[in-house]
N, C-alpha and C positions, 0 to 999 in steps of 0.2 A: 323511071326505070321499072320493067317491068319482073313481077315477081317470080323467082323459079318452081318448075314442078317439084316435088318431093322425090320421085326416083325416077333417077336417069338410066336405069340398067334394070334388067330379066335376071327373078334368083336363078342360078343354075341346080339341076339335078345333083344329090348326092351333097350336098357341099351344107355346113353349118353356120348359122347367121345369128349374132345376137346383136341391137342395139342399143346405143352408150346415148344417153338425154344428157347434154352441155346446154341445155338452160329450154329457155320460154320458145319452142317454136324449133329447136333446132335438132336432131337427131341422127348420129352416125349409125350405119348400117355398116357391121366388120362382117368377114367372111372367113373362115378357115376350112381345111379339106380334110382336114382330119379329128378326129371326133377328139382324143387325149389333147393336142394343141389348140382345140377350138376349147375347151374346157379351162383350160389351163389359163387361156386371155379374157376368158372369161369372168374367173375369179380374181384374177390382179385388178382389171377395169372397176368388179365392182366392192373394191375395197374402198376405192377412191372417189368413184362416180354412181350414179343411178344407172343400170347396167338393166336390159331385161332379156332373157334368153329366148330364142325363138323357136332353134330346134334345126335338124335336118331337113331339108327340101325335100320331097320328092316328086316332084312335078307339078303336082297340083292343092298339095296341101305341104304344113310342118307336120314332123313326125319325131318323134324323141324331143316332146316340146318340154315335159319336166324334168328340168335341170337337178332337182333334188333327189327322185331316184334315179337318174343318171348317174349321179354321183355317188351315191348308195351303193351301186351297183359294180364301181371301180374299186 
């Protein structure tokens, strides 16, 4: 069987991404569009799991990647 690429999808503009590690190898990539509910899933995730915040897209790089004065800032 042959092994899968790591991402099947293009981040989109404007939109917020962090990823949740569920073990050796394996990493979900969430997305929300709004910055208070992108935050908000954020913090629940990483009470429970290893959570790492990526930040807003904007086309070519993240932007608003630390999550700590993010949240400072609310």
């Amino acid at each position: 069987m042959a092994r899968r690429s790591t991402k099947k999808f293009d981040f989109g503009k404007g939109i917020y991404y962090f990823n949740i590690n569920k073990g050796y190898n394996n990493v979900i990539t969430i997305k929300r569009k709004d910055k208070e509910k992108a935050m908000m899933a954020f913090v629940a995730y990483q009470k429970n799991q290893d959570a790492e915040w990526l930040g807003k897209w904007d086309g070519k790089k993240f932007v608003d990647s630390n999550f700590s004065a993010l949240s400072k800032a609310q």
